[in-house]
Structure formats: C-alpha cells, structure tokens
N, C-alpha and C positions, 0 to 999 in steps of 0.2 A: 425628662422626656417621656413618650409614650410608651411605655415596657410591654409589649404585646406580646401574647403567650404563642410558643408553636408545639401545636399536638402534634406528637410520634404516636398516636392511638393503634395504629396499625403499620409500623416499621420495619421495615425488613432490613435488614444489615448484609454488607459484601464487603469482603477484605481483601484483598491479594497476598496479606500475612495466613489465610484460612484460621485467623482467629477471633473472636465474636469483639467487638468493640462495648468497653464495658464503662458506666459512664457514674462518675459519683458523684451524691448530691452538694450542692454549694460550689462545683468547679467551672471554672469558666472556660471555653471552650472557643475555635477560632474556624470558620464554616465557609463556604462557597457554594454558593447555587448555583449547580455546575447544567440541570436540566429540568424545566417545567413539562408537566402531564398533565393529561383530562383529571376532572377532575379534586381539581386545588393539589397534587402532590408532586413530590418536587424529589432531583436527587439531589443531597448535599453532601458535599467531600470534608470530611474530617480528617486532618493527618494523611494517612495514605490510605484510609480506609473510608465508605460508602454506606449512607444510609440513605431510606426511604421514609419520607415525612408527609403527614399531611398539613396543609398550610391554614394557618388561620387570620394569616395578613399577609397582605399583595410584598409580594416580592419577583425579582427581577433575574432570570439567568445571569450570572457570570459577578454578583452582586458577591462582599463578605461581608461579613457578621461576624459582632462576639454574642455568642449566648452564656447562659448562665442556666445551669441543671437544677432547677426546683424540687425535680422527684424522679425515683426511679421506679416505683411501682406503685399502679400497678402494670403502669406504661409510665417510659419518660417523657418529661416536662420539660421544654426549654423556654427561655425566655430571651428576648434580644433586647439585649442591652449594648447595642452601639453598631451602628450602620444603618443602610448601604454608605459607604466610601469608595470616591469617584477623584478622580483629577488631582492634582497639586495639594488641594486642602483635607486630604485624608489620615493623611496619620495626625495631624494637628484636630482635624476634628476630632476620629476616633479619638484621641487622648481627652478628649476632654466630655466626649459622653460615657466615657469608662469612668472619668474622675466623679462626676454627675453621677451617676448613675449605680453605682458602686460606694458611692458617700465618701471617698478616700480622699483624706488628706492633701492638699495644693501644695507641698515641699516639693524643692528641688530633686531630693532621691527619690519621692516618688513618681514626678514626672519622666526621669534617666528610667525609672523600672519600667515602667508602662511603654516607656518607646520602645524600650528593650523585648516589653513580651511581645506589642505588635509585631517586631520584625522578627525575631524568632519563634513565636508563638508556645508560649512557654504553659502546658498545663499549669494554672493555680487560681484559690480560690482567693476572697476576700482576704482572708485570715493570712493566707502566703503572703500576700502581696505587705500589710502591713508589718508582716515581720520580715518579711525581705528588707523594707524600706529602714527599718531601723537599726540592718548587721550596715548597710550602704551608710549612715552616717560617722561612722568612724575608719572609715576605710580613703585613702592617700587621694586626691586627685587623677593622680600618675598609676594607681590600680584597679580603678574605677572600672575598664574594658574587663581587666581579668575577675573583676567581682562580680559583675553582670554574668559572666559567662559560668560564674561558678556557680549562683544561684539558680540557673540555666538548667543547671547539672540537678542540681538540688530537687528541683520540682521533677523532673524529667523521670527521676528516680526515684520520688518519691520518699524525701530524705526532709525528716523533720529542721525547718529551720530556725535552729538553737545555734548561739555563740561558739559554740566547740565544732558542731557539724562543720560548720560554715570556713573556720579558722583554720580547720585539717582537709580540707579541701583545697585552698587557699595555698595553703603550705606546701603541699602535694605536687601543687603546680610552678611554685616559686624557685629559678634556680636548679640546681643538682644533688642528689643526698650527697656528693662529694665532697662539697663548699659545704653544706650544715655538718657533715662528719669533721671537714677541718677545721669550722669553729668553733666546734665542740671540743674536739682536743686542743685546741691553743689557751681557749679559755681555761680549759681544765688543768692546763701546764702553771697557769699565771695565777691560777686561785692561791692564796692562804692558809685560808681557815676550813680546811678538807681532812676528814679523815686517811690516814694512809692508805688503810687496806681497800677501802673505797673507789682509792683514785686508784691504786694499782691495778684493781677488780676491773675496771672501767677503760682500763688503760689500754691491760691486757684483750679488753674486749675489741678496740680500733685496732689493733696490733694484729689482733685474728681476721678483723676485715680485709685489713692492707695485706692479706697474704692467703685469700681461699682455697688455693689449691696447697699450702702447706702441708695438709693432711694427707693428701697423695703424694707429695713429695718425700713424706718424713715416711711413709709409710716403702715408700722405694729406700730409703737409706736404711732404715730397719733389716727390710730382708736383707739387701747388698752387706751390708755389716755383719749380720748374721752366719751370711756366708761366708766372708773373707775369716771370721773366726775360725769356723767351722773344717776351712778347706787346710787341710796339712801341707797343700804346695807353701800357701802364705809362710813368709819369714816372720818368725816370733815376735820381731819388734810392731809388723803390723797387726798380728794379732793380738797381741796384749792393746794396743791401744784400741781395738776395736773393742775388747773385752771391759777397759775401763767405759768409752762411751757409754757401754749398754747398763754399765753399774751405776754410773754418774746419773742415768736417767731413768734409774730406779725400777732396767727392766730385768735385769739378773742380780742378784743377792748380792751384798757387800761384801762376803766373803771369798766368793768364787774366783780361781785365780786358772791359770793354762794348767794348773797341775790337775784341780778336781774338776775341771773344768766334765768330762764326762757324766761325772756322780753328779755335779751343777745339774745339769741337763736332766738326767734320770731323773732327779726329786721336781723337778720343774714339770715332768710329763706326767709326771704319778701325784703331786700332793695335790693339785685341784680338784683330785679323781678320787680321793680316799674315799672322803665321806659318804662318796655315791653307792647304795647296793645292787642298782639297774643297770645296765646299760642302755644311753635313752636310746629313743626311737626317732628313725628321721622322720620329722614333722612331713603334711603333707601342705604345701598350698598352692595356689591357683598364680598363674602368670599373664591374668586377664588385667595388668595393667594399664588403665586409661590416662589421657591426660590428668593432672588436677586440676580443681577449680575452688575455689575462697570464696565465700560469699561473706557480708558483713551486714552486722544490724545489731542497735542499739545503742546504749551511749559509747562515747570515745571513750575517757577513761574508764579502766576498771571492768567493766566488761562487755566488750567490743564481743560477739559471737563470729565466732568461722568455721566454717561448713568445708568440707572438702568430700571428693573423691578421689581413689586413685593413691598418687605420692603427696598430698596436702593434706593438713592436721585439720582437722574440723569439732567443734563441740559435741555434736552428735555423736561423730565415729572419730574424733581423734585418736581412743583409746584403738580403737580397731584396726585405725591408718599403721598406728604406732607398731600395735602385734605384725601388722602384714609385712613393714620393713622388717622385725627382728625376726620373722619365721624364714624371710628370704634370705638375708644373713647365715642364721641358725641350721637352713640349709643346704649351705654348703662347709658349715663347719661341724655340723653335728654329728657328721662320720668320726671326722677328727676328736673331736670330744670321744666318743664311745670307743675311740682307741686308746683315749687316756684314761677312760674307767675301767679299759681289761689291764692295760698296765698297773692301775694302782690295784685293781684286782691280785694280778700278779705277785705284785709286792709284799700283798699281804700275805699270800698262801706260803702257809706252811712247808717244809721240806718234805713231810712224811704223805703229803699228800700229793702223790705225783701223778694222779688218775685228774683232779683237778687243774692243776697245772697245764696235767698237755690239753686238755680241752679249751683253757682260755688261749692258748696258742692258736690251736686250731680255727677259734673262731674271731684271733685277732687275724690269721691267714685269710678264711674268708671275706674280713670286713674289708680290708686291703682289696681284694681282689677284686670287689663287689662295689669298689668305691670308682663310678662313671669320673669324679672328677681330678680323678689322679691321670697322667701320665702314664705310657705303659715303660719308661725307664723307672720312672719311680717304683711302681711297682715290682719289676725286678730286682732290684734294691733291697727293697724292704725285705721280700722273697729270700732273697739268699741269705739274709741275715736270719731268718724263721726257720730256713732250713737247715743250717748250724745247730740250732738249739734241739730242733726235730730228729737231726741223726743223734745224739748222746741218748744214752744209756739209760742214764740216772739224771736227774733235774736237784744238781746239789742247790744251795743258797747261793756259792759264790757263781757259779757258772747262771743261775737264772739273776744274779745282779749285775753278771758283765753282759747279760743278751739283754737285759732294759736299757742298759747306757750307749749296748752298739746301737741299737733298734733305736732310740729316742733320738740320738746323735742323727742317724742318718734321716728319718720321719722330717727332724728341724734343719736339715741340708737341704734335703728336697723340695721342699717347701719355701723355704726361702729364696732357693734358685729360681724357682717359679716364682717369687713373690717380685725379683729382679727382672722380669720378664722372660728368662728362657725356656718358657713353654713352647713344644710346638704347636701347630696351627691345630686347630678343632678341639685341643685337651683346654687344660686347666687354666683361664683366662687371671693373667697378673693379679686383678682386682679381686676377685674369687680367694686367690692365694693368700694376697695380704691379708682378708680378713680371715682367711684360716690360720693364719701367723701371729693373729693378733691374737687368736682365741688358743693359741699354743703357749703362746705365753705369755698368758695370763693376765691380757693387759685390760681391767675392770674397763668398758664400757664409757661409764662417768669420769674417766681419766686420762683417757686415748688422746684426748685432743690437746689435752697439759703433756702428756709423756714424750708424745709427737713432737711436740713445740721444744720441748728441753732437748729431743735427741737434736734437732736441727742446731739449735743454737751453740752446743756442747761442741759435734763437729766443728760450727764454722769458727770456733774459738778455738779447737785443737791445734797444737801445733803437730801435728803427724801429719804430712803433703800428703797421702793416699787419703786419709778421712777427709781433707777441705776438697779435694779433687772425687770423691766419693758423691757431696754434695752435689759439686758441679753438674758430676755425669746424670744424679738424680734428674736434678734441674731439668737438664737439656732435653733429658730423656722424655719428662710431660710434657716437656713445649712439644719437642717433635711429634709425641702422640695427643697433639691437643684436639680430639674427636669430642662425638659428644658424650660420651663418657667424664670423659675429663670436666668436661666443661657444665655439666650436670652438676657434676661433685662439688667444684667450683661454686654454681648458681645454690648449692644446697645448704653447703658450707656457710655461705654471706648470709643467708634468710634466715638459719639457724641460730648463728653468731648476731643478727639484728633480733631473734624475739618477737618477729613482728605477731605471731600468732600467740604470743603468752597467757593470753586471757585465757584460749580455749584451751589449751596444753595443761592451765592449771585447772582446768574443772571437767577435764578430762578423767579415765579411772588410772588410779595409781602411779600420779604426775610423778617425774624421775627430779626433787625439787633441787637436787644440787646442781644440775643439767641447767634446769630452770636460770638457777642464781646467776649462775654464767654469763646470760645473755646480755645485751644493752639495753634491754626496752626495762626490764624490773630492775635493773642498777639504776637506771634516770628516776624510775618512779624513787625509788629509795632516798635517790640524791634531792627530787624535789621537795624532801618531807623536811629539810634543814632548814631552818628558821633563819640563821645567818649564812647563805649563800648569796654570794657576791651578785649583782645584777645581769653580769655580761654572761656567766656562768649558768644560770637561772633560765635567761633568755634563751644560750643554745644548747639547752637541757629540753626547755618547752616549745622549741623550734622542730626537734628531732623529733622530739614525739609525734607533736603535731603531722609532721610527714609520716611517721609510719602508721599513725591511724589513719592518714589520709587516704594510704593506696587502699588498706582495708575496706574503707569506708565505700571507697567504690566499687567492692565487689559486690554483686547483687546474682540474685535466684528468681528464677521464675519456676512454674511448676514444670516449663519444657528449655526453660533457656538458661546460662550461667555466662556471668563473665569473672573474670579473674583479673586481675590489676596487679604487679607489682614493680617497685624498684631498688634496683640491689648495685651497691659500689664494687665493681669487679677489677683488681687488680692483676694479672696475670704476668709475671716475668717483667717488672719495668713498664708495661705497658696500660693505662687506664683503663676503663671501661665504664662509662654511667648507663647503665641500663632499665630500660621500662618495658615490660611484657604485660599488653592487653590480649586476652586470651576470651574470645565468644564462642561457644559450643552450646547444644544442646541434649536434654535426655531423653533416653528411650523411655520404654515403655514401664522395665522392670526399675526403673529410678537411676540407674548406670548410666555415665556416661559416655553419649555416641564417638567412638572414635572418626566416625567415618567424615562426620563435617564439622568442622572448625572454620573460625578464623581470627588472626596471630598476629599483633601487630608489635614488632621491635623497635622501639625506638631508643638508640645507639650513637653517644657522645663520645668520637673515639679521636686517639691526638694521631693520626695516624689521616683517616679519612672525614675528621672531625664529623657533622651531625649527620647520621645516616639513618634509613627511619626502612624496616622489611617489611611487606606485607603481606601474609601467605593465608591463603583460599584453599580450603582443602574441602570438596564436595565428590562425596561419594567416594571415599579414600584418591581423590584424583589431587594434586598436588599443583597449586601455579603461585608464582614467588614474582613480587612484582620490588624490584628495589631503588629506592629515591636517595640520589646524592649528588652533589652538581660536580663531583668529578670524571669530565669524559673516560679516562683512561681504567675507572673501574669494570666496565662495559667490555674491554678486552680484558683484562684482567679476571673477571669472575667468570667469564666463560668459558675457562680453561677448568675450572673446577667443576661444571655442569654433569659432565658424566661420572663426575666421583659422585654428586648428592644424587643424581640418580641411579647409581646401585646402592646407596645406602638407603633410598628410599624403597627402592624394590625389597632390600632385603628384609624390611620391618612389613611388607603386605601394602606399600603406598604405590603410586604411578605418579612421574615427576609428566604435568602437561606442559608446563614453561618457564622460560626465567623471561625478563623483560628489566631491563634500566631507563630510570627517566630522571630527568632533572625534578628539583620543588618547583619552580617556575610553572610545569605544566598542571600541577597538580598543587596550589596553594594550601588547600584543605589540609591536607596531612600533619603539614611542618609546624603548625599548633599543637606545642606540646600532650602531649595524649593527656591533657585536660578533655582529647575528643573523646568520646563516647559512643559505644555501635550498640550500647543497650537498647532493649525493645521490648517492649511487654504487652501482653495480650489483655493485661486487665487496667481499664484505662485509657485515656487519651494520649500516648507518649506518641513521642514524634523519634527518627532517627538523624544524628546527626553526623 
C-alpha cells in the first residue's frame, strides 16, 4: 500500500496525565483524528493523550490509524501504515494492511496477535510482534486469551519479550501460590532421590508458610513462660516444666535448674555485656515510614533487581531498608542492652573499688528512669531493688551478686509481663516488649525464628495442661488482637519465608547469608541444580519460581510513579488466605515516597467470603474503600466495623471519605485476576488498563 509520511514539524503535545507523550523510533502507534484546522493540521488522540500535527495526506475527522515512528529528531516522523477503517470490514482489513505493510508473517499466532493489538491497542514494534508470535506458539489452545493478555502486559511495560519474562508472567497469573505451594510439597513428599537436609531445609520453609504469625505467637508463649517461671505464686511442678521448655529450646542453659535458677538469670543479663567497654548509645532514627514499593528489571533468574522504599528491600538501598528496621528494633531495645553492659560492668568491678561501683548504680538508676518505654510500675520495681543496694554501707562481692540476680530477676519479670500484654495503655506496647525480651535473652537474630518454632512445638508436645493451655491462650490472644500489627507481621513473615527478594538481599552490603539459606526461593534454586530430580518435582520447583518472579516482574519505576505487585499464602488460625497487593503510588520531589496518594488493590481468596477483591483511593491522604464481593450480607456486616477504620485511619494522619460494596457484576473489570494493570508512564505510548 501507500505508506504516506505525516510531519509533526511543528507539534504541540496535551496530556491530561501533564506528562509529555514521548514516542520511540520503530514503534507502532494507534491514532484518531479526533479535529481538522486551517491549514492542513489536525488533532490526533493517542492513548489518552493529544497531539498537534501537520498533515501531509488527506485525512478524515474521526478516522484511525496505525502509524509507525520513523524518527524522533529532529521532529517526529510518523508514517501510516494501515487505515482509515470504516464499517464491518475494519479490523479484517486493518489486519491485513499491518500484515502488508509490516512484512509479517501470515500464521495463525500472528494473525490471534494482531487482532489482539487492534483491540487493545498494545504499544509494539515490528521486532515485538514477531517475538510475541513465537512465545503464542507453544502455548495450550485453552490459554491463548490469558497469553494475549499477558503479552499485553508485556509491551505495556515495556518488558523484553524473552521465554522466561513471558513464563513468569504467565505463571503469576495461573491459579493460586496455595495450589503451586501444595504441589510443591506433595511432590517433595513423594520424591526419592533427595537429599535429607535439603528436603527438611525446604520443608521447614512450607511449614513456616502455613503458620506466619507463629513468630507472634511463639513470641507471646516466651514472655508468658517466662513469667510463669518467674512468678513465686507458680507451684514448682509448673515451674520447673516451664523451666524445662525454655532449656529444651535452647533458650536457658542446660544446666540451669529452680535452685540456681537466680544465678541463671544473673550470668544471662551480664555475659552478653562482658565484652563490651561502652555503654552503647541509643541510636537516633527517623519514623518517616512510607509505604514500600518493589520495582523489578532484568533477567528472571539470578538477578531480578528490587528497588524499594520505606519497609521493602531493594538493591540500591536494601542494605539501608535492612539498617532502618534493625535501628527501629535496636531502639527500643538498646536501653535494655546498656543495662546489660553496667551489669556486666558491675560484675566485673572489683570489691575494693566501691567509688566505681556506686556510680555504675547510679547511672544504671538513671538509665531506668530515663527509659520513656518502661512502665512506671516497672520502674518502681526496678527502684527499690537500687535502693536496697544504695542504703548498705559497704558494696561487699556477695551482697553486689545477690543485687544482680534481684535486679536481673525482676528487669526479666517485668518485661516479660509486658511482653504477655500487661502493659497499660500509652506505656510499653507488647510488641516493643517481646523484642526487648528477645534482646535479654540473648536470642541471635539468625535463630529467632528456629528457637520460636521449637518453643511452640516443645509446648504443644508437653505433657504439663498449663503449657498446652499456655499455647492456647497465646493462640487466642493474636486472633483477638488480629489488627494491623498483627497482620503486618503475618504479610512480613510469608514474603520473608518466600525469598521473593533474594537476588537484591544478596547483593545487598553485608547479606545476613544464613538468613538467606532459609528462604524458599534459594532452596528451589539449589534443588534445581540436581541432575536426577524426578520430573513432577522439577516442574513444581520451576512453577514456584516462576510465580515469585512473576509478581516481581511486574513491579515497575517510573521517575514519578511505582507500582508494587505481590502474592503471599496467609494462613491465620485455620483460616486461608490467598493474597495479591497491587500497590500504585507516586514520588515526590526529594525521591521519597508520597504518602499522601495511593492506590491499593487487594485481591483476596478467602474460604469464608470466598473471592473478594478491596480497592482503596487514597488522594491527598483522604481515604475511600470500594469492596467487590457478590455477598449481600457483607454490606451489613462491614459497616459495623466503619467507624473503627476510621479512627484508626485518623490516628495514622488519614481521613476515611467512604466505604461502598458492589457486586463483580457491576464492575466486570476488576474480577480478572490482578493480571490488571494501573501502570502508566509518561515516557512512551502506554495506555491504562
């Protein structure tokens, strides 16, 4: 056909995005001559945005076009290669002046593409289209629609189309990570020829899935045990078996029995603290926490990059993200620390030096008193037991080793009862506690989540009714407080225990690699490297993967816009949860991102309200929740809870403007699996879907 050029010599561009429409060479492009002027010039709608052309062949208002971008400077070049299309015979013709005109291939999957871009209008060039056409020939009849739509995606995004992009895309969309985690584990039950430590390593990793909030859980039975030791009302037989727990799970010393049980305690508050000559300093950092957001680029395996801000690990600043949780931590337990380096201070000093002595008193009295996140019971506590040692005379050896084991003894009372939840209101928040509980006794970081896992299971194997009933209460106690605390912990838990970030964690600074090994994403990679792995095993090895590069795959950057993508199996008390969070936000000026506008799309497979899908608009911190589920009676149900998420929105600096329930019926769009897309970019032809 005639391929007539159209000059942009003098083009002016309008967006309603206010962002420049940015156009690159050899892409093909889908146009509407929406208005003629004096002149020869014309407006033509692109996507959602507006240019001004000058014409250099008769065209028609309300006519489209494919063009084809020749050059971008020193002005763009378009050239039309296929239209005007009119009546009945238009997408049949256009198909076949694209195929003409384009040189491309007369197969079947090329023709399925081409109808495909017509109607969606999918940015790509020559070069796209014939590697799109060749992922579409080995793909099922029966997933043909979902392949179209992922190549869709592909372009949209500007996502090189390579066999692996295309497959973890694919994957992403197929199903639930539920169903590829359980046939992952069955396979892995029925395999052979596995090493053991391997499958237990791996084993253990599903086991931490199916129970995210165990870490909160184990982390409640810890203090609660703690205490029940602790408390002298307790009858011995509970105490000693709580005593065993804490030994069996390797968090008090083997030898430690009710007798020395004090002295236990004493060497447990002072040996961590020996070595230190400082006492540290509390860190100072910022609580400008933003959402995160994951962006992803480059190959699937091996090194996928991820960006974050905020609470998500990124290549760039993983190492950064990493320091900002352990200073927030360190925090609140770093007072506690610097009471265990005047202790072992303590310990160490000499008899004859009792001018030294009373000063580390002195300023472990201050530290105490000085500490905002103690309780003002606690601190009386502590107090009178300082003031015992402060009236004596003389500071023999025996009397400053019986004031380390009152003082230590009661420090890991207190703390524990808080760590049980009995704090009051405005003091030392549970969570705050456990991890200062954890940092008292001395539980390494890299082990927390093994030590946790063994205390729970030791319990529920005890035969002591107060410890299996101890669990219980644990239990109950997170369900009933399942806020979003809890449920944070939970979503942090599962994404951790998946690895999905491994690539940028390990080239991150000073990767934590036993942490690393843990994970499921580098156990699969390991598992795939077996030369005799059984096929079924193989397959949902490189199924899993596939999906957890997939949601990566879809996060994307722009220099003002992020989206985030993830899906995490959340298990809670018996109850499932398949979860997908598509998260669209934008940055400010300083590279940070804007809290103030988002928007949040849940999509939530639950056995309860089975497929529910949230979709929350947050502009100019104003808040509106729109939620799609075809049960009428969650529409009473949820908006009994309305004025609770609105003081918890107010109390974070949000304004709740509305809740609203609709059926999928009225709103088709949604209920496609968040294969949707609200990406958008300013550099480029992308369109929003």
């Amino acid at each position: 056909m005639n391929m007539n050029p159209l000059s942009i010599s003098s083009a002016r561009f309008a967006s309603a995005d206010s962002q420049p429409l940015t156009l690159r060479e050899g892409q093909m492009i889908h146009g509407r001559v929406q208005q003629l002027f004096p002149g020869q010039m014309a407006q033509v709608q692109v996507g959602s945005q507006q240019l001004y052309a000058k014409l250099e062949v008769p065209m028609q208002a309300g006519d489209t076009y494919y063009f084809k971008v020749n050059g971008t400077e020193p002005e763009v070049q378009l050239q039309v290669i296929a239209g005007p299309m009119r009546g009945s015979e238009g997408q049949t013709g256009q198909l076949a002046q694209l195929t003409e005109s384009l040189n491309l291939p007369k197969t079947a999957e090329m023709k399925e593409l081409l109808a495909a871009v017509i109607k969606q209008k999918f940015p790509m060039t020559r070069e796209n289209l014939l590697d799109a056409a060749n992922l579409l020939k080995n793909v099922p009849d029966g997933m043909k629609g979902q392949a179209l739509a992922t190549l869709g995606k592909m372009a949209n995004m500007r996502l090189p189309f390579t066999p692996a992009v295309f497959q973890s895309l694919m994957q992403a969309q197929t199903g639930t990570i539920t169903q590829s985690l359980t046939s992952l584990q069955s396979a892995l039950q029925n395999e052979q020829n596995l090493a053991p430590a391997l499958r237990e390593q791996i084993l253990n990793a599903l086991q931490a899935l199916a129970n995210p909030a165990s870490q909160t859980v184990g982390k409640e039975i810890l203090g609660q045990t703690i205490t029940q030791l602790l408390n002298p009302q307790t009858n011995n037989g509970d105490r000693f078996a709580a005593l065993q727990l804490l030994k069996t799970a390797g968090i008090l010393p083997a030898q430690t029995s009710l007798a020395n049980l004090p002295q236990a305690v004493a060497l447990l508050m002072t040996q961590s603290s020996e070595s230190k000559a400082l006492v540290p300093q509390q860190p100072q950092f910022s609580t400008n926490q933003a959402a995160g957001s994951v962006a992803a680029s480059g190959k699937v395996n091996g090194s996928v990059q991820v960006k974050a801000d905020g609470t998500a690990p990124s290549t760039s600043s993983s190492a950064a993200s990493q320091t900002d949780r352990r200073v927030k931590v360190d925090s609140q337990t770093a007072p506690l620390k610097a009471v265990q380096a005047l202790l072992g201070q303590l310990n160490q000093t000499p008899a004859a030096e009792q001018q030294t002595a009373k000063t580390i008193i002195q300023n472990l009295a201050q530290l105490i008193n000085a500490n905002p996140n103690l309780p003002e019971s606690a601190k009386v506590a502590l107090q009178t037991v300082i003031n015992q040692i402060s009236q004596q005379p003389e500071m023999t050896d025996s009397a400053k080793a019986a004031f380390i084991e009152q003082f230590s003894q009661t420090l890991l009372q207190q703390v524990s009862a808080l760590a049980s939840g009995n704090s009051a209101p405005q003091q030392m928040a549970p969570r705050d506690a456990q991890q200062a509980l954890m940092a008292i006794v001395s539980i390494p970081p890299e082990q927390a989540d093994e030590t946790l896992r063994m205390l729970i299971q030791n319990a529920e194997k005890s035969g002591n009714t107060p410890l299996k009933q101890l669990v219980q209460t644990a239990e109950m106690q997170v369900s009933q407080a399942m806020n979003g605390t809890v449920m944070k912990e939970a979503m942090r838990s599962a994404l951790c225990t998946l690895g999905i970030n491994y690539e940028a964690l390990l080239n991150g600074k000073e990767p934590n690699l036993a942490n690393l090994a843990n994970t499921l994403k580098p156990q699969l990679l390991t598992l795939l490297q077996d030369p005799y792995l059984s096929p079924p095993l193989r397959e949902a090895a490189e199924t899993m993967l596939l999906r957890m590069n997939g949601t990566i795959i879809q996060t994307a950057e722009t220099s003002v816009q992020q989206q985030l993508i993830m899906q995490m199996p959340l298990e809670l008390f018996g109850k499932k949860i398949d979860a997908t969070l598509q998260w669209n936000g934008r940055m400010k000026e300083n590279g940070k991102i804007d809290p103030a506008f988002a928007r949040i799309v849940f999509y939530l497979e639950l056995e309860a309200l089975s497929t529910t899908l949230v979709d929350m608009h947050v502009q100019n911190k104003v808040v509106n929740l729109t939620i799609f589920n075809e049960q009428e009676s969650l529409r009473t149900t949820g908006l009994t809870f309305q004025s609770m998420l609105k003081d918890g929105l107010e109390q974070v600096g949000y304004k709740l403007s509305g809740v609203s329930f609709k059926p999928f019926t009225e709103t088709p769009q949604p209920v496609k699996k968040p294969a949707v897309s609200l990406y958008t970019d300013e550099g480029g032809v992308d369109y929003r879907i």
